[in-house]
SEKOL-473959 format. One record per residue (C-alpha): x, y, z. Coordinates in steps of 0.25 Angstrom, whole numbers, plus 5000, padded with zeros to 4 digits. Last residue first. Layout:
XYZ ...
This chain:
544253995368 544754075378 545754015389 545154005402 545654075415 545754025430 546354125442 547354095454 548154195459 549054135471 549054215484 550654145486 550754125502 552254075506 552354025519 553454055528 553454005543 553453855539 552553765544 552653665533 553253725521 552353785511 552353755496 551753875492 550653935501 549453985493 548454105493 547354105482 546954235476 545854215466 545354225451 544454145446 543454265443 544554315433 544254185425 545354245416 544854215401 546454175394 547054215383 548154285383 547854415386 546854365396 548054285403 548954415403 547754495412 547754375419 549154375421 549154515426 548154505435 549054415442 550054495441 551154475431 552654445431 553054445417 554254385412 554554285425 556054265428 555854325443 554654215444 553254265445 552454235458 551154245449 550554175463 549754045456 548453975454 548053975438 546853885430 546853915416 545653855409 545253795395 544153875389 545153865375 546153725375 547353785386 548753765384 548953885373 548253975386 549153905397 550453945387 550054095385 549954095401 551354055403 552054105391 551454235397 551754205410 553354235406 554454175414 553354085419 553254055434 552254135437 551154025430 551253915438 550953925453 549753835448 549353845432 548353765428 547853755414 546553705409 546053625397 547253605390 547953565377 547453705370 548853705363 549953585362 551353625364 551353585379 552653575385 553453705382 552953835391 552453725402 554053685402 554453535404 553753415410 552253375407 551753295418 550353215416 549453205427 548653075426 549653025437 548953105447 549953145461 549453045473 549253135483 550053185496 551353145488 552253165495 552653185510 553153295517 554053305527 554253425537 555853435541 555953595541 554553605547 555253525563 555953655565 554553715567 554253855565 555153865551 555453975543 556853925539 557553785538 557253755525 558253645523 557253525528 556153585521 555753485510 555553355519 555153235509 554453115511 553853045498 552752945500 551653035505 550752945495 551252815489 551952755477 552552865474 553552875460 552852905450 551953035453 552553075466 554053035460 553653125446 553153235453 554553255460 555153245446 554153375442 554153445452 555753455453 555853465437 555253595436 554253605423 553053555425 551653525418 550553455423 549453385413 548153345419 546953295413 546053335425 545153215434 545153305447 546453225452 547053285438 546953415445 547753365457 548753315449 549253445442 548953505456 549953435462 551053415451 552453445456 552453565451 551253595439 551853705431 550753695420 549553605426 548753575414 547453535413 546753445402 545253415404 544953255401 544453235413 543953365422 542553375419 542253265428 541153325435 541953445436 541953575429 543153635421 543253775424 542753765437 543453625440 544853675434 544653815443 544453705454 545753625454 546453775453 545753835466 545853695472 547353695470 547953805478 547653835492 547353665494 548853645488 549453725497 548653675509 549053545502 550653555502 550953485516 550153375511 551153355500 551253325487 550953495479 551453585489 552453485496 553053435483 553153555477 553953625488 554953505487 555153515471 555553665474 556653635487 557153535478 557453625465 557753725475 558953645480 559753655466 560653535461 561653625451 562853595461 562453435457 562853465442 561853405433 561353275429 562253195435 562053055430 561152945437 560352915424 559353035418 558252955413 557053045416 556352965424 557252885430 558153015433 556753085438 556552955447 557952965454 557753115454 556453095464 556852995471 558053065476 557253195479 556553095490 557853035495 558353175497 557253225503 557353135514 558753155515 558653315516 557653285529 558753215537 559753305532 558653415536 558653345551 560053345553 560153485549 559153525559 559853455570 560853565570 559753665576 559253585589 558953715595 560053685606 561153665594 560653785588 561053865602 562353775603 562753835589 562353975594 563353955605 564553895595 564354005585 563653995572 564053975561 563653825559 562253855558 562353945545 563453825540 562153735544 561253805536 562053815522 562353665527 560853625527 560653685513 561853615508 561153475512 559853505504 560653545492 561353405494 560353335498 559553375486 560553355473 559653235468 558553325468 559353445463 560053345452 558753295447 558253425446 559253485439 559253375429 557753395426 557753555424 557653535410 557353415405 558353315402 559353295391 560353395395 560353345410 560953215405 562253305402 562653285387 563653165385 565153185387 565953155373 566553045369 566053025356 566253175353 567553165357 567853045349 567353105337 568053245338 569353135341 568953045329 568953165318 570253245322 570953095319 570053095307 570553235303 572053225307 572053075300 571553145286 572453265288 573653165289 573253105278 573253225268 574653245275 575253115271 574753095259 575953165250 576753065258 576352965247 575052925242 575152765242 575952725252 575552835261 573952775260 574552645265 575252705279 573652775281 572852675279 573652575289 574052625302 573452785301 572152735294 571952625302 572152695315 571252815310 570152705308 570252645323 569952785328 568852795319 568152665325 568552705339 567852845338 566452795331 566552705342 566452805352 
């Protein structure tokens, strides 16, 4: 901007007193060699005072990807939360004056009441959490996107994390999955000890669970994620809580169906239900693009992880570069491929594409282990995956 005023007071000078002398001197012959002179710096100082003046980049540009939209679908949540209710009220509001009375008597409208109640809670909990991901980050208060692209799902997701992996509700869940993979380290690894000093790497690690429990055992842990919900929300249990159980939220006050009890809808959980381990080291960003160093692991382990790849290929051809030689690929997971995916492979399938690439399938390992995935509380619909698990090492 200074740049601006300065020149604007030079083309003053000029036109006032340079140009009535250099007149005097050179005649009218001049006149329109000047006139170009002053068309071309005048042109000059309005491209530079535009440039000067115009708006900054969108903050949103300068941070990861994802991060801005996740911020704003936190921040955005009693909103989303609240036209979730309406959609359901305007159902309600249609009916007739003797049906209305009918819902009255089964205490229906006080439903929304109670979910406003319950949106609250989870509002102040989401707030923490992009308060502390703008501190973290250094966003400032600006938008960072518009507020009509806040999405709902992004909550609902990081919600169903937290109870799997923080809460008590979520240890049956835990209990189905997490031994298998806790001791295909030990068998490969042994223990006694064993365990310091062996790099592991939890690829698509969520909100962190596992990643943590494994470096209870003594495990040189790195986790690595991708989605921005998890990963702020680990940040507030692993920085920000001071105490066990010390974060309330109620993640089923707008899911209203498949209920026995009316009272489910507004079950609370508290997190964490365990202190999450520090030692863990976080690696943000793609699992395709974050580790350009070969052989840097000893193991490998791959949870609900490796169906969601556009192409398993890339997937598995990375976890064998990853691996020093002997080390071990520990995998738990349904193959429930995405729409998007290349190749959507049976599980025999990707063992068969495991061996092709590298890998000695400890075929053995191999088991059918039925899991619940982030179950509601005495709900009426559960979700059993039979998750494959298996172990293989990378030749030497």
């Amino acid at each position: 901007m200074h740049t601006s005023i300065y020149l604007s007071r030079f083309l003053a000078l000029l036109v006032c007193i340079v140009f009535p002398l250099y007149l005097a001197i050179r005649g009218s012959a001049s006149l329109s060699d000047m006139a170009l002179v002053l068309s071309s710096l005048s042109e000059r100082a309005e491209a530079l005072h535009f440039e000067l003046a115009a708006p900054p980049a969108p903050i949103s540009k300068f941070l990861p990807d994802g991060l801005a939209h996740c911020i704003n679908s936190f921040e955005q949540y009693p909103d989303l939360a609240e036209q979730v209710l309406q959609r359901k009220h305007a159902r309600y509001s249609k009916q007739t004056p003797a049906q209305k009375a009918i819902g009255n008597q089964l205490g229906y409208p006080a439903h929304f009441e109670k979910a406003r109640k319950g949106i609250e809670v989870n509002a102040r909990f989401l707030e923490k959490i992009a308060q502390i991901a703008r501190e973290d980050y250094h966003t400032g208060p600006r938008t960072l996107e518009d507020k009509e692209d806040a999405d709902f799902a992004v909550v609902d997701l990081a919600f169903a994390h937290l109870s799997r992996d923080w809460s008590t509700q979520g240890a049956k869940e835990r209990q189905a999955v997490f031994p298998p993979v806790l001791s295909g380290l030990e068998q490969h690894f042994g223990g006694n000890g064993n365990a310091r000093g062996t790099k592991v790497l939890v690829p698509g690690s969520g909100l962190g669970r596992l990643a943590s429990d494994i470096a209870d055992l003594g495990y040189e842990v790195t986790a690595n994620e991708l989605d921005y919900g998890s990963i702020l929300a680990y940040h507030l249990l692993t920085n920000h809580t001071s105490s066990l159980h010390q974060h309330t939220l109620q993640p089923f006050v707008t899911k209203w169906t498949h209920q026995a009890n009316p009272s489910s809808r507004y079950s609370a959980l508290t997190v964490p239900d365990h202190w999450p381990n520090k030692a863990v080291k976080l690696v943000e960003g793609d699992f395709l693009e974050m580790f350009p160093r070969d052989g840097e692991f000893d193991a490998v382990v791959t949870l609900f992880f490796i169906d969601m790849s556009t192409n398993v290929i890339d997937f598995l051809s990375n976890i064998h570069r990853l691996l020093k030689p002997g080390g071990v690929w520990i995998n738990l997971g349904p193959l429930k491929w995405s729409t998007y995916s290349t190749l959507q492979l049976s599980a025999e399938e990707v063992l068969q594409l495991a061996d092709l690439l590298g890998f000695d399938v400890d075929h053995p390992s191999r088991k059918n282990i039925d899991s619940l995935y982030a179950e509601q509380p005495e709900t009426l619909l559960k979700f059993t995956y039979v998750t494959q698990f298996w172990s293989a090492t990378k030749r030497g």
